[in-house]
mmJSON file of the N, C-alpha and C atoms, coordinates in Angstrom:
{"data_MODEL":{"atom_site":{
"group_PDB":["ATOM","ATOM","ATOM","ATOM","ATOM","ATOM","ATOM","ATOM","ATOM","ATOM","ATOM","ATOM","ATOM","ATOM","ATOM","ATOM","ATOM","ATOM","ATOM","ATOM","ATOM","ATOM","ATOM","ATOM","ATOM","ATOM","ATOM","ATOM","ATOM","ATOM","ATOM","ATOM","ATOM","ATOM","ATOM","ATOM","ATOM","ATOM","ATOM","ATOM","ATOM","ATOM","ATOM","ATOM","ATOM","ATOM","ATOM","ATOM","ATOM","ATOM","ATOM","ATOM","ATOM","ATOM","ATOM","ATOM","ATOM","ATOM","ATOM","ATOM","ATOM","ATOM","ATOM","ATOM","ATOM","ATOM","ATOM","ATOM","ATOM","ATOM","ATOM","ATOM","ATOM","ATOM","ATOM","ATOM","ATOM","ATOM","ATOM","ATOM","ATOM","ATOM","ATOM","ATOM","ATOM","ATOM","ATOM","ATOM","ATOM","ATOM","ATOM","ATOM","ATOM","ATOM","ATOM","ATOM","ATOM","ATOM","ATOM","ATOM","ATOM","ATOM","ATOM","ATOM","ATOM","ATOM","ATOM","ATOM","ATOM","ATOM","ATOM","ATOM","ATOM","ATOM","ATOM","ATOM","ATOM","ATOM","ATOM","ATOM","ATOM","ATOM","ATOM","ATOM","ATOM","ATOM","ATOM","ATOM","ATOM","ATOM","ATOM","ATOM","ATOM","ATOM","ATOM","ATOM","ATOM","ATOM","ATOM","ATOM","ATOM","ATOM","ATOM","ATOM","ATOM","ATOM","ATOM","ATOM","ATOM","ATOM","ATOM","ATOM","ATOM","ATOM","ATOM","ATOM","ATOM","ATOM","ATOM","ATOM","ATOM","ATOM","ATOM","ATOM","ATOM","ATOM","ATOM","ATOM","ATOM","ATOM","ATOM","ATOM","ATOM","ATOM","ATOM","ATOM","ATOM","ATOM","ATOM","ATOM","ATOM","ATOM","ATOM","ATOM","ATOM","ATOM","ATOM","ATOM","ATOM","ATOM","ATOM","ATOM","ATOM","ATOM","ATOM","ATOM","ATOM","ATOM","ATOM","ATOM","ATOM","ATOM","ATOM","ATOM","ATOM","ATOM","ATOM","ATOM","ATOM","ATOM","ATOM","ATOM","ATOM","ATOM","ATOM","ATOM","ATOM","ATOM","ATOM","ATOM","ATOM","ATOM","ATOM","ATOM","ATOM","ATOM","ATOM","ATOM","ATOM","ATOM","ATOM"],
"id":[1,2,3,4,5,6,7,8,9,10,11,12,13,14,15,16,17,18,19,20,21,22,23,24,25,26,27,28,29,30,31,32,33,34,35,36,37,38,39,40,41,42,43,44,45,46,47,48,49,50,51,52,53,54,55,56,57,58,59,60,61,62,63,64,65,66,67,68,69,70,71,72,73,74,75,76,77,78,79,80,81,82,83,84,85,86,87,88,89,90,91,92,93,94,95,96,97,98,99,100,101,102,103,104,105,106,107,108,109,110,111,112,113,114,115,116,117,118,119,120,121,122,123,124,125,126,127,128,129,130,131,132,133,134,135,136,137,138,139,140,141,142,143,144,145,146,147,148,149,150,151,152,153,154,155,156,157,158,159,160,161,162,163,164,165,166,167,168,169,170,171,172,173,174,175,176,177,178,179,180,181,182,183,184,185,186,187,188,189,190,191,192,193,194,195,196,197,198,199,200,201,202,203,204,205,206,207,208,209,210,211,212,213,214,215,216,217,218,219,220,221,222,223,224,225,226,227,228,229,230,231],
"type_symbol":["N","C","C","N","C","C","N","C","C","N","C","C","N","C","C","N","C","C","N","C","C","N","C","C","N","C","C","N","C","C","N","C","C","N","C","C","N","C","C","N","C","C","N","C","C","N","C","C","N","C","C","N","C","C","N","C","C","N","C","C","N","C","C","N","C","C","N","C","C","N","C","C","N","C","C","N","C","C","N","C","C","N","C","C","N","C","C","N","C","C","N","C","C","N","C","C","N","C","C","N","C","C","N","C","C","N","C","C","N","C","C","N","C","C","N","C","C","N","C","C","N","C","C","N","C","C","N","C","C","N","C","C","N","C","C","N","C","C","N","C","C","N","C","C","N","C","C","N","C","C","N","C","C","N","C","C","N","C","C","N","C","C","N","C","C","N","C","C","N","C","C","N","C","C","N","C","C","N","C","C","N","C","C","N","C","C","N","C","C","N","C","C","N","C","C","N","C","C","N","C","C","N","C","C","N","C","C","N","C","C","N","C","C","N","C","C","N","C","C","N","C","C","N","C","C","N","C","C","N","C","C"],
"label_atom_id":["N","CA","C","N","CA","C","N","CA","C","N","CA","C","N","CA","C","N","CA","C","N","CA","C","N","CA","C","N","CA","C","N","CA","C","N","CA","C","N","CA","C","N","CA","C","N","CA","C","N","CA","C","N","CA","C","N","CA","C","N","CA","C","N","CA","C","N","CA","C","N","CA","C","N","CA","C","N","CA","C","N","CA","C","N","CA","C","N","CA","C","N","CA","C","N","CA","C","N","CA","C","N","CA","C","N","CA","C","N","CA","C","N","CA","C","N","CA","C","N","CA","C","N","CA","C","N","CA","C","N","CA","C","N","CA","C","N","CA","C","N","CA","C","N","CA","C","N","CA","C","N","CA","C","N","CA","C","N","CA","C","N","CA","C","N","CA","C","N","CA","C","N","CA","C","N","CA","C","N","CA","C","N","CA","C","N","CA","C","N","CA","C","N","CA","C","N","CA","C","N","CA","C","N","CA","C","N","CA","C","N","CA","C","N","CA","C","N","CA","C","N","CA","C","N","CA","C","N","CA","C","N","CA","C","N","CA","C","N","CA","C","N","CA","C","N","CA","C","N","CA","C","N","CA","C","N","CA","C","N","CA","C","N","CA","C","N","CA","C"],
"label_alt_id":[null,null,null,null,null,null,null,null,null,null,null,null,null,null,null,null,null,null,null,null,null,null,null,null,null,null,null,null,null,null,null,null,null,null,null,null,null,null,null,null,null,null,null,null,null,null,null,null,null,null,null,null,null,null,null,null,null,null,null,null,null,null,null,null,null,null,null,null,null,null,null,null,null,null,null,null,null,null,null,null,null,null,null,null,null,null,null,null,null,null,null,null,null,null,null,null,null,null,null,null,null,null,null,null,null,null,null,null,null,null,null,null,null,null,null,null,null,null,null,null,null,null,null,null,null,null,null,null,null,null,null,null,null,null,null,null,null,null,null,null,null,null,null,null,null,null,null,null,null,null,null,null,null,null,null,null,null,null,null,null,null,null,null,null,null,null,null,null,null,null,null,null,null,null,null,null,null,null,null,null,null,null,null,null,null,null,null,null,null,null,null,null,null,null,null,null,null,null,null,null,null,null,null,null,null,null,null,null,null,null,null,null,null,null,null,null,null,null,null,null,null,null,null,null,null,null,null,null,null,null,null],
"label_comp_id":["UNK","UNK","UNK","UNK","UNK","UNK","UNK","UNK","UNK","UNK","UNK","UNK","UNK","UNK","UNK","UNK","UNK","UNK","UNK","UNK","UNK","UNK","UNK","UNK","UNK","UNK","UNK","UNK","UNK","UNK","UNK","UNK","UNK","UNK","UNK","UNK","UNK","UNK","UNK","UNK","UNK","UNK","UNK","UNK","UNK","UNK","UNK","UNK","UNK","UNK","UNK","UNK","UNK","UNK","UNK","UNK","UNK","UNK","UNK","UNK","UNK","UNK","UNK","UNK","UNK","UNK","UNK","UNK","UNK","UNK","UNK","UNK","UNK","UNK","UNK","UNK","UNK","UNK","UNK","UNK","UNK","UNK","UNK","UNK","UNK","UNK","UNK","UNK","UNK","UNK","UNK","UNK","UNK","UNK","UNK","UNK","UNK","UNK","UNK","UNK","UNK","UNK","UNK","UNK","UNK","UNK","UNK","UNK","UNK","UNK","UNK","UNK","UNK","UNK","UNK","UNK","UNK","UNK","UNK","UNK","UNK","UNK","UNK","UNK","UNK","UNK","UNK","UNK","UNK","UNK","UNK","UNK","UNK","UNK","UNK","UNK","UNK","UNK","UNK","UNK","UNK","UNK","UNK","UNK","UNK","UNK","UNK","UNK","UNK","UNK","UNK","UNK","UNK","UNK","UNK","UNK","UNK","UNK","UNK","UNK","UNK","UNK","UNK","UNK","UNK","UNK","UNK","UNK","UNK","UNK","UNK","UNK","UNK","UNK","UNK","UNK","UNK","UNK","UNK","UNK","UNK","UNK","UNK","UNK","UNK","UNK","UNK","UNK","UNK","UNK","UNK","UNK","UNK","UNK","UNK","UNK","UNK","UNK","UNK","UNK","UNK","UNK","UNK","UNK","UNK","UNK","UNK","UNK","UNK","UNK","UNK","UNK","UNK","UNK","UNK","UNK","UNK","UNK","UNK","UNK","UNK","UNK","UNK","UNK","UNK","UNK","UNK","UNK","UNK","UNK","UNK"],
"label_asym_id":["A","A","A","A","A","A","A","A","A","A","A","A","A","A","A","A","A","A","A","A","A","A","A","A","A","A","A","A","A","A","A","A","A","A","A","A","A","A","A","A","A","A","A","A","A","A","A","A","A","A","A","A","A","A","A","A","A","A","A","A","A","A","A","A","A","A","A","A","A","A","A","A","A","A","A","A","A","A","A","A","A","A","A","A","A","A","A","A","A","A","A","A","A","A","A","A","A","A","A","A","A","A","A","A","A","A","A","A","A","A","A","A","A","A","A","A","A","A","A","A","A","A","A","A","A","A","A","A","A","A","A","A","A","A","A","A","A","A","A","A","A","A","A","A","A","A","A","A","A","A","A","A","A","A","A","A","A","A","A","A","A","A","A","A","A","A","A","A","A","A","A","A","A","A","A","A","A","A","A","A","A","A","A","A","A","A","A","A","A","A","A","A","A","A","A","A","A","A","A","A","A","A","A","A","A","A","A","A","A","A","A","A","A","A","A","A","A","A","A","A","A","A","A","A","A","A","A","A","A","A","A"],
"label_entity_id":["1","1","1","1","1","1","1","1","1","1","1","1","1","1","1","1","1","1","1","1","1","1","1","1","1","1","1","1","1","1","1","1","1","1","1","1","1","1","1","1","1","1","1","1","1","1","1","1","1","1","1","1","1","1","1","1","1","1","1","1","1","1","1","1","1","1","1","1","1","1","1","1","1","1","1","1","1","1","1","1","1","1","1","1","1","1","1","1","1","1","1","1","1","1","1","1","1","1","1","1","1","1","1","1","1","1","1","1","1","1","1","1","1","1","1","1","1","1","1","1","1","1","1","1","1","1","1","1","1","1","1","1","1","1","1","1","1","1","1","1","1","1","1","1","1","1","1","1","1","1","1","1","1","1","1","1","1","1","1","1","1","1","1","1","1","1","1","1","1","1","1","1","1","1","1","1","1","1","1","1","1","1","1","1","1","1","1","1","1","1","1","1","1","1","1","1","1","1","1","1","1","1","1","1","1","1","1","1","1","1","1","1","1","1","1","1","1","1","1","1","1","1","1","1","1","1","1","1","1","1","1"],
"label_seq_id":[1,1,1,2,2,2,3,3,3,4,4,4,5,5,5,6,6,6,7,7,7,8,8,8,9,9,9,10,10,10,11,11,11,12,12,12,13,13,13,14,14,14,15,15,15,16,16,16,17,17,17,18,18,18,19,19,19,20,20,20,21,21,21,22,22,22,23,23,23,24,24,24,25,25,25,26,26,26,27,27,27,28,28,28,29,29,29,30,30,30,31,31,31,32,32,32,33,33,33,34,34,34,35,35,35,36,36,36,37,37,37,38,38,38,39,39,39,40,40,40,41,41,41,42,42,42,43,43,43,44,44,44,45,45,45,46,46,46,47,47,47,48,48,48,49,49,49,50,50,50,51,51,51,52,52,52,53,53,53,54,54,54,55,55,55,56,56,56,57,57,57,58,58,58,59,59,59,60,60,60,61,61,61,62,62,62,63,63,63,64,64,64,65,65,65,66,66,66,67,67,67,68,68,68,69,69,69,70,70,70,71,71,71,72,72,72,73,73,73,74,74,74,75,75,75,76,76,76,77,77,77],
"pdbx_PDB_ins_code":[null,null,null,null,null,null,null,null,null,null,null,null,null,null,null,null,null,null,null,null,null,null,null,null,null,null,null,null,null,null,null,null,null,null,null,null,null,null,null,null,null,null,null,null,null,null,null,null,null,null,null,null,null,null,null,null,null,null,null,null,null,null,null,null,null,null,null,null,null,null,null,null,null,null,null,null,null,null,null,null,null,null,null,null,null,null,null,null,null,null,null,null,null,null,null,null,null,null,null,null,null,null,null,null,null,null,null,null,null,null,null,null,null,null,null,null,null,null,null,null,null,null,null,null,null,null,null,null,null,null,null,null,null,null,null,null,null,null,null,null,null,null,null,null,null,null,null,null,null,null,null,null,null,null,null,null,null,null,null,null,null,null,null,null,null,null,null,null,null,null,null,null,null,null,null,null,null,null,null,null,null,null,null,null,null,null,null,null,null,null,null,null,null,null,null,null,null,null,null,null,null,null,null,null,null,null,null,null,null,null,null,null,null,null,null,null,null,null,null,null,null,null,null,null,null,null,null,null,null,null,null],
"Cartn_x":[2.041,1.292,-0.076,-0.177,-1.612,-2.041,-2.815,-3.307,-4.271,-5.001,-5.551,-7.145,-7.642,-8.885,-8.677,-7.711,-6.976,-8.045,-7.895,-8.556,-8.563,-7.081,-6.075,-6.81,-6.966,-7.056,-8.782,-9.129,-10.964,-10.795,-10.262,-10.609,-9.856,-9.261,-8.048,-9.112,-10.401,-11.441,-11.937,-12.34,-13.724,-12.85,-13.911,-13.307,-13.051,-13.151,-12.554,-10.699,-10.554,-9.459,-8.486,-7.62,-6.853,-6.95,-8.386,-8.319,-8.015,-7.955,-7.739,-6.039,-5.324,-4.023,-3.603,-3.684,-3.678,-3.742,-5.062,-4.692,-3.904,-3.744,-2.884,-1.597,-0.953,0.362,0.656,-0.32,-0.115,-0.243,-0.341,0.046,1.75,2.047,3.443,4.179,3.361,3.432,3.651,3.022,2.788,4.415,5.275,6.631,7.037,6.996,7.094,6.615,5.282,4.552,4.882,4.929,5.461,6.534,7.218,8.615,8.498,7.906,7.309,7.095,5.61,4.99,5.917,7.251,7.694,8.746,9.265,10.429,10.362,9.258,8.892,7.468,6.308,4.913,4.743,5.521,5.737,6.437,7.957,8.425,8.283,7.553,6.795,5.616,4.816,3.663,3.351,3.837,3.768,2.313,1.208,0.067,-1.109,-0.296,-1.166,-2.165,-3.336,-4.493,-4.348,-5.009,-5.099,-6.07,-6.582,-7.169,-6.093,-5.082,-4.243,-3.252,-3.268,-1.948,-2.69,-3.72,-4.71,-4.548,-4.502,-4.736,-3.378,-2.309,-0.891,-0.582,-0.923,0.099,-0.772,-2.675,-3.423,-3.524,-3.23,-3.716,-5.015,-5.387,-6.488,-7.006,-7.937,-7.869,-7.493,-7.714,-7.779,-6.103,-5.372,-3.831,-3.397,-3.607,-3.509,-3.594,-4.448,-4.853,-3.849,-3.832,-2.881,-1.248,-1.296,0.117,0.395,-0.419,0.179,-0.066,-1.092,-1.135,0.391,0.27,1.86,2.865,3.362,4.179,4.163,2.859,2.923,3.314,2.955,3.221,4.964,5.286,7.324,8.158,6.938,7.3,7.723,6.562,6.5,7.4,8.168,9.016,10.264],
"Cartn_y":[7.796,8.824,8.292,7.892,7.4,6.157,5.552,4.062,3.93,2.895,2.17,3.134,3.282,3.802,5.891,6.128,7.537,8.017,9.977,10.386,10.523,10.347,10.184,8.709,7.796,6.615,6.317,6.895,6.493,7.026,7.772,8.346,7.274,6.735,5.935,4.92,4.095,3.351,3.676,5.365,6.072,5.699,5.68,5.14,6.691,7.588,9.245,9.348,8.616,8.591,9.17,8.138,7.595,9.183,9.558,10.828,12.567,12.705,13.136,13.466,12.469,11.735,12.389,11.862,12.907,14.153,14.82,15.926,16.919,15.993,16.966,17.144,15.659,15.646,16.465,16.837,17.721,19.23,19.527,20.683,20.904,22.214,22.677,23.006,23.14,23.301,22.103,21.318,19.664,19.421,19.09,18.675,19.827,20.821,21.64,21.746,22.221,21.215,20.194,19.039,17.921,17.706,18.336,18.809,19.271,20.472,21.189,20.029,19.938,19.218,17.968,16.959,15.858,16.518,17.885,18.546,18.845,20.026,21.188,20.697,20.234,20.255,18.594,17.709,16.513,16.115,16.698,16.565,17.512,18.613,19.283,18.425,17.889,17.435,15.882,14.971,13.886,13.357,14.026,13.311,14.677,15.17,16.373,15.87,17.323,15.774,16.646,16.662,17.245,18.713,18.908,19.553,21.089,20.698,21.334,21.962,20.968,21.208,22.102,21.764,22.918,24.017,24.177,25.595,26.319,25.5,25.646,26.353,25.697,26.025,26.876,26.602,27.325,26.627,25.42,24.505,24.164,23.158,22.868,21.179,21.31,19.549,18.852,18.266,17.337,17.122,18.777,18.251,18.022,18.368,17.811,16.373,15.602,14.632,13.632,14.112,13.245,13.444,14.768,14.047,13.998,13.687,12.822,11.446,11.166,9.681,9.339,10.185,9.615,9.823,10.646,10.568,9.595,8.787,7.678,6.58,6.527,5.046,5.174,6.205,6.576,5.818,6.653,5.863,4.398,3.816,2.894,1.845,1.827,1.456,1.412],
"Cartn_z":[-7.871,-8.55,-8.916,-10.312,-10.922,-10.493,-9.685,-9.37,-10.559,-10.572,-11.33,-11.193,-10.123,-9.535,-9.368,-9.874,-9.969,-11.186,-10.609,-11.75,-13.179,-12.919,-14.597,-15.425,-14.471,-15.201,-15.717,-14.828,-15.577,-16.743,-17.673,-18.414,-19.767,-19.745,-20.45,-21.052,-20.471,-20.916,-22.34,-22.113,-23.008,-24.264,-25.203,-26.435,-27.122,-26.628,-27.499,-26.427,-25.589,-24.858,-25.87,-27.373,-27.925,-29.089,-29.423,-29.948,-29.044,-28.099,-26.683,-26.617,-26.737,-26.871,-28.069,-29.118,-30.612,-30.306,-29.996,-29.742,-28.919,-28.217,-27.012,-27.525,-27.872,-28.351,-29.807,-30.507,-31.271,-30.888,-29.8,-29.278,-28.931,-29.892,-29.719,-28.062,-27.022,-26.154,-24.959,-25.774,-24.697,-24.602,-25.358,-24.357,-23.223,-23.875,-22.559,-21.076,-21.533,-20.424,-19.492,-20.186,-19.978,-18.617,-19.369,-18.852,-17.581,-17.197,-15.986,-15.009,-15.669,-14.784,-13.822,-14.91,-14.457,-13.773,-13.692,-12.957,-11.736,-12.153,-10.941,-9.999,-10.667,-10.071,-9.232,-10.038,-9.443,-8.48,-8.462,-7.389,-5.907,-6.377,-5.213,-4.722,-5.57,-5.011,-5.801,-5.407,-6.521,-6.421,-5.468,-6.07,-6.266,-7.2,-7.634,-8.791,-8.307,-9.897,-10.907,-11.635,-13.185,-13.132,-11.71,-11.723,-11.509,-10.526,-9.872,-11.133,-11.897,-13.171,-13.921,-14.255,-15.038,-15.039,-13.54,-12.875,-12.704,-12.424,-12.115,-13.254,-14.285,-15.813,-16.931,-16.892,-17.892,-18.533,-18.199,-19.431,-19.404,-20.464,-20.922,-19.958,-19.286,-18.28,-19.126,-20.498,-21.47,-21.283,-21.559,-21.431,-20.175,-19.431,-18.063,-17.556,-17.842,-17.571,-18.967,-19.927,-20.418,-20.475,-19.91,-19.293,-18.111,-17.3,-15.841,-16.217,-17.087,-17.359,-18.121,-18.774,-19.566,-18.725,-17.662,-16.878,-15.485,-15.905,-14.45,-15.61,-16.665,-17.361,-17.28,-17.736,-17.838,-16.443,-15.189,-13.833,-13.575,-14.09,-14.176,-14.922,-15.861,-16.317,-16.056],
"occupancy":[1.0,1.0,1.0,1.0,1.0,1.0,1.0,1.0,1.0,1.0,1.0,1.0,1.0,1.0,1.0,1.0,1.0,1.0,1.0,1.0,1.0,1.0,1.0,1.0,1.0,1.0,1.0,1.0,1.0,1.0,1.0,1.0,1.0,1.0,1.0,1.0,1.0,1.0,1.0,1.0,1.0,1.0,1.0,1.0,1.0,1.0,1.0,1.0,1.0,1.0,1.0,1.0,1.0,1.0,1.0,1.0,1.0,1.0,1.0,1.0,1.0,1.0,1.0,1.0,1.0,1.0,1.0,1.0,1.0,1.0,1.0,1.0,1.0,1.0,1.0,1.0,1.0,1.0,1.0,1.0,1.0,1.0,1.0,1.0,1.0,1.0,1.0,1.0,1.0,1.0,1.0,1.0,1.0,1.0,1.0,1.0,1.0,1.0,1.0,1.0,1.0,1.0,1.0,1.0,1.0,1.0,1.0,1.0,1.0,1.0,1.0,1.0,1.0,1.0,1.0,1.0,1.0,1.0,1.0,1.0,1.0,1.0,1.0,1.0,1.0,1.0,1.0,1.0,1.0,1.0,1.0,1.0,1.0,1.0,1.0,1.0,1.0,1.0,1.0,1.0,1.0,1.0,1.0,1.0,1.0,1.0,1.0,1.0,1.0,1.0,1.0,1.0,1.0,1.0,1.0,1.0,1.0,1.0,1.0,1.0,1.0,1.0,1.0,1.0,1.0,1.0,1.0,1.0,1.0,1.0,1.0,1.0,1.0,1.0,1.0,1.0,1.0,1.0,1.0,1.0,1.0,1.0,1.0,1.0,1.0,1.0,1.0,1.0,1.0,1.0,1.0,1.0,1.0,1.0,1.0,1.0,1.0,1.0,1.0,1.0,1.0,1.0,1.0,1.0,1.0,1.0,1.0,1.0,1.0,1.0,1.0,1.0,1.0,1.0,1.0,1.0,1.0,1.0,1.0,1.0,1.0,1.0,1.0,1.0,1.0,1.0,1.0,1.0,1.0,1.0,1.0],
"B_iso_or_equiv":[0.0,0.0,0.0,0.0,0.0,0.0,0.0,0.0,0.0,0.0,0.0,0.0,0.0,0.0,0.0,0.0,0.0,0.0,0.0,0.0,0.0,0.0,0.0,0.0,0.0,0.0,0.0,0.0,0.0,0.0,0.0,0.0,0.0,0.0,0.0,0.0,0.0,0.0,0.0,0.0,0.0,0.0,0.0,0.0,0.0,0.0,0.0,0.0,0.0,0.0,0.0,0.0,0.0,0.0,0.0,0.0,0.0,0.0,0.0,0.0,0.0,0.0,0.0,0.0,0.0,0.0,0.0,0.0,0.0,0.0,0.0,0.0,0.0,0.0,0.0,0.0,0.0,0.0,0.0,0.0,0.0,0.0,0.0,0.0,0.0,0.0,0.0,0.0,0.0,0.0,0.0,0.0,0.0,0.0,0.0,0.0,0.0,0.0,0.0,0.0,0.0,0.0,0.0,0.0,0.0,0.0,0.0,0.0,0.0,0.0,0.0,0.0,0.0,0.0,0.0,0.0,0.0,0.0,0.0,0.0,0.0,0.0,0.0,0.0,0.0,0.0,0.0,0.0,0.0,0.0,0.0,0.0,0.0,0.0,0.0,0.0,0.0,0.0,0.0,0.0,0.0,0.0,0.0,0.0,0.0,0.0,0.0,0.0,0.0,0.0,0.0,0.0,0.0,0.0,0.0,0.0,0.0,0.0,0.0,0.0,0.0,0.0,0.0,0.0,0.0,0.0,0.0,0.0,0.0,0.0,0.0,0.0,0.0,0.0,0.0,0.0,0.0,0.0,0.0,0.0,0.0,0.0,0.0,0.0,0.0,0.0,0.0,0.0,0.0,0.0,0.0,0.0,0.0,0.0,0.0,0.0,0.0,0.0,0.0,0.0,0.0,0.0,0.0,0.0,0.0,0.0,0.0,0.0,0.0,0.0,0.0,0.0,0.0,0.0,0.0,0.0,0.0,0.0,0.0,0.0,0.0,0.0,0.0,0.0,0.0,0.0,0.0,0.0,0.0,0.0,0.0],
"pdbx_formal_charge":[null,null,null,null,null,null,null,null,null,null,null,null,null,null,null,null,null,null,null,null,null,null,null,null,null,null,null,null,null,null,null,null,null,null,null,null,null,null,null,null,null,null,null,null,null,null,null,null,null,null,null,null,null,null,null,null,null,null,null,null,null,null,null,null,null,null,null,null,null,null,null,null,null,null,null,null,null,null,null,null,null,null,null,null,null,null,null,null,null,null,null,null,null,null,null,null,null,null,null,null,null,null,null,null,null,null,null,null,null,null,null,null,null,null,null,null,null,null,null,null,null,null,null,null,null,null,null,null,null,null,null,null,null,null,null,null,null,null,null,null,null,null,null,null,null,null,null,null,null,null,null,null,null,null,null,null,null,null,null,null,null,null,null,null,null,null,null,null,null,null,null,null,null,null,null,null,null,null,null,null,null,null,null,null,null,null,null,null,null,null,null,null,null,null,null,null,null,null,null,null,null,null,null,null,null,null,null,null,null,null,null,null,null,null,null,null,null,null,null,null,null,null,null,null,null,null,null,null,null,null,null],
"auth_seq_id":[1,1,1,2,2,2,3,3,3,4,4,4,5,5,5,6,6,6,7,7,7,8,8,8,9,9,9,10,10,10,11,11,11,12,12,12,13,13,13,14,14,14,15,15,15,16,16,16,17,17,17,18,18,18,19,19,19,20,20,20,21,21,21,22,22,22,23,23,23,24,24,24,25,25,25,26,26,26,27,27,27,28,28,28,29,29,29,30,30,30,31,31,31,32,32,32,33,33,33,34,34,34,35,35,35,36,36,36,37,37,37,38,38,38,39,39,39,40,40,40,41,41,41,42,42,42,43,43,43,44,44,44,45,45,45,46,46,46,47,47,47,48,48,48,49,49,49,50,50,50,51,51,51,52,52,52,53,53,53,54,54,54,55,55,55,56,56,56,57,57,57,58,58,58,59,59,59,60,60,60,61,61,61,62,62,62,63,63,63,64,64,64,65,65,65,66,66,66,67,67,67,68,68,68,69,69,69,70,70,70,71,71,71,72,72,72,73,73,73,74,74,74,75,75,75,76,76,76,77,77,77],
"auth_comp_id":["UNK","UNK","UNK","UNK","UNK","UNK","UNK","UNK","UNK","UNK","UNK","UNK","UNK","UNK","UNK","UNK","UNK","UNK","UNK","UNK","UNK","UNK","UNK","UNK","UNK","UNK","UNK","UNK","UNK","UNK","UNK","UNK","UNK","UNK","UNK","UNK","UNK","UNK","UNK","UNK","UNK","UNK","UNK","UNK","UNK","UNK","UNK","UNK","UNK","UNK","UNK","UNK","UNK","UNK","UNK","UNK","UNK","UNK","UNK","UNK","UNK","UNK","UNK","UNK","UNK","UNK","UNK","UNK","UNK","UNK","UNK","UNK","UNK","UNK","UNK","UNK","UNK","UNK","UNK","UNK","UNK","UNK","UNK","UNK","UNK","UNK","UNK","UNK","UNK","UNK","UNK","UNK","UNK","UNK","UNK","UNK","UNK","UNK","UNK","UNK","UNK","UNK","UNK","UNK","UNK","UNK","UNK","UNK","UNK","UNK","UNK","UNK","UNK","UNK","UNK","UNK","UNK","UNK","UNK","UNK","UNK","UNK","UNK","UNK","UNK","UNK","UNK","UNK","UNK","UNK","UNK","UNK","UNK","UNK","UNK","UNK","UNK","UNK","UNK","UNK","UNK","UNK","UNK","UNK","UNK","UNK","UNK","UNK","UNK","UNK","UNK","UNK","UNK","UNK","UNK","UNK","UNK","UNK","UNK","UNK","UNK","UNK","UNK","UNK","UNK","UNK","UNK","UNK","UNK","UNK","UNK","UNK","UNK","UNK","UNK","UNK","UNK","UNK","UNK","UNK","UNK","UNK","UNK","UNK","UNK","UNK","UNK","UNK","UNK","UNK","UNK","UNK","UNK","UNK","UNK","UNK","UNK","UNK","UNK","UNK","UNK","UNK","UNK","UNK","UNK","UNK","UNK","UNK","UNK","UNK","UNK","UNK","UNK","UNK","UNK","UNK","UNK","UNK","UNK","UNK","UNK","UNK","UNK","UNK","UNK","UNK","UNK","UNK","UNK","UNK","UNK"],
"auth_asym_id":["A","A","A","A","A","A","A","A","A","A","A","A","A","A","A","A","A","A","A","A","A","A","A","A","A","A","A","A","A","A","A","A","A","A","A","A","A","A","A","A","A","A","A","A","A","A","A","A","A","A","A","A","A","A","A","A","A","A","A","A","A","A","A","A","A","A","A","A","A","A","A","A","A","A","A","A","A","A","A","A","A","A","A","A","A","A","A","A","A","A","A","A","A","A","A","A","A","A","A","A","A","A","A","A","A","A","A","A","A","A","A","A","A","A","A","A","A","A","A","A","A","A","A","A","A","A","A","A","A","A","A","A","A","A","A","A","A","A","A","A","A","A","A","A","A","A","A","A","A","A","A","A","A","A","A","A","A","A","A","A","A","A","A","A","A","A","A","A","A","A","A","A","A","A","A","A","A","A","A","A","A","A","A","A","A","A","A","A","A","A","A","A","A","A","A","A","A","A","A","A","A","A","A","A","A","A","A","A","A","A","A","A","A","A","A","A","A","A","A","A","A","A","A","A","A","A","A","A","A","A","A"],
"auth_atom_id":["N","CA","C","N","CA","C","N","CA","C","N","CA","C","N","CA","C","N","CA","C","N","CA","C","N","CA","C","N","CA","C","N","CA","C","N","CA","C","N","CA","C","N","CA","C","N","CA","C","N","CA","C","N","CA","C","N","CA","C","N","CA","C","N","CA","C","N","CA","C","N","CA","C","N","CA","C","N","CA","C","N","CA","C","N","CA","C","N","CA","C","N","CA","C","N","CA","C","N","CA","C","N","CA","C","N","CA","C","N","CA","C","N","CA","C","N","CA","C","N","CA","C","N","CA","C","N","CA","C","N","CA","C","N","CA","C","N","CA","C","N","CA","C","N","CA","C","N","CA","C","N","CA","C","N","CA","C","N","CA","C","N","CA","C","N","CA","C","N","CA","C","N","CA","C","N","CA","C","N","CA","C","N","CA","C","N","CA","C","N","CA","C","N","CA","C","N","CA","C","N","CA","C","N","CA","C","N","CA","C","N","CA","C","N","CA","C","N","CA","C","N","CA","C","N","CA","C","N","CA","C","N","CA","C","N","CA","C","N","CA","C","N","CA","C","N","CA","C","N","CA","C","N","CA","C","N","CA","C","N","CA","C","N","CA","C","N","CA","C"],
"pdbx_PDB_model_num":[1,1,1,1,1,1,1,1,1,1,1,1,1,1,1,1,1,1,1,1,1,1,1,1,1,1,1,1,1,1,1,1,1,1,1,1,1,1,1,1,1,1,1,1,1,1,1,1,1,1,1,1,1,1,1,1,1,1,1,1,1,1,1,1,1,1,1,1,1,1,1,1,1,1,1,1,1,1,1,1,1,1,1,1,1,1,1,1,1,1,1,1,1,1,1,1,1,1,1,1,1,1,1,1,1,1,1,1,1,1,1,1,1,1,1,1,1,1,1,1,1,1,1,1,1,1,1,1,1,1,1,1,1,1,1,1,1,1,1,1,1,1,1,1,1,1,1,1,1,1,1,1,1,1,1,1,1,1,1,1,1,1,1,1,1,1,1,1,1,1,1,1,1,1,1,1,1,1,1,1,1,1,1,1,1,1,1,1,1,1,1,1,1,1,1,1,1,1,1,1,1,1,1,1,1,1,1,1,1,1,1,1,1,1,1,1,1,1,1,1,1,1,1,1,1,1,1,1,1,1,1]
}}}
């Protein structure tokens, strides 16, 4: 899914990243989301970008992008 040079990951640097993160996860909607995305949108397309999820679900890029980042770190483990 997310490499190092991925669109998910440039963004993980900026120092508003960690506030980004906060906010998303305080959205009532983000596990749900979540959920989708690691069920239905991933295993259809496992290198879908944030642009695609955006558009897929109505979300907001900001939540998009943090949770494919959080669902490649889960991978990863």
């Amino acid at each position: 899914m997310a490499s190092s040079s991925s669109p998910v990951e440039r963004y993980v640097g900026d120092p508003l990243w960690p506030l980004l993160v906060e906010a998303v996860k305080a959205l009532p909607s983000y596990p749900y989301h979540k959920d989708y995305v690691r069920s239905v949108l991933l295993r259809d397309n496992p290198n879908i970008t944030p642009e695609e999820v955006k558009i897929r679900l109505g979300i907001p890029l900001g939540e998009a992008i943090v949770i494919l980042h959080e669902l490649s770190k889960e991978k990863k483990d």
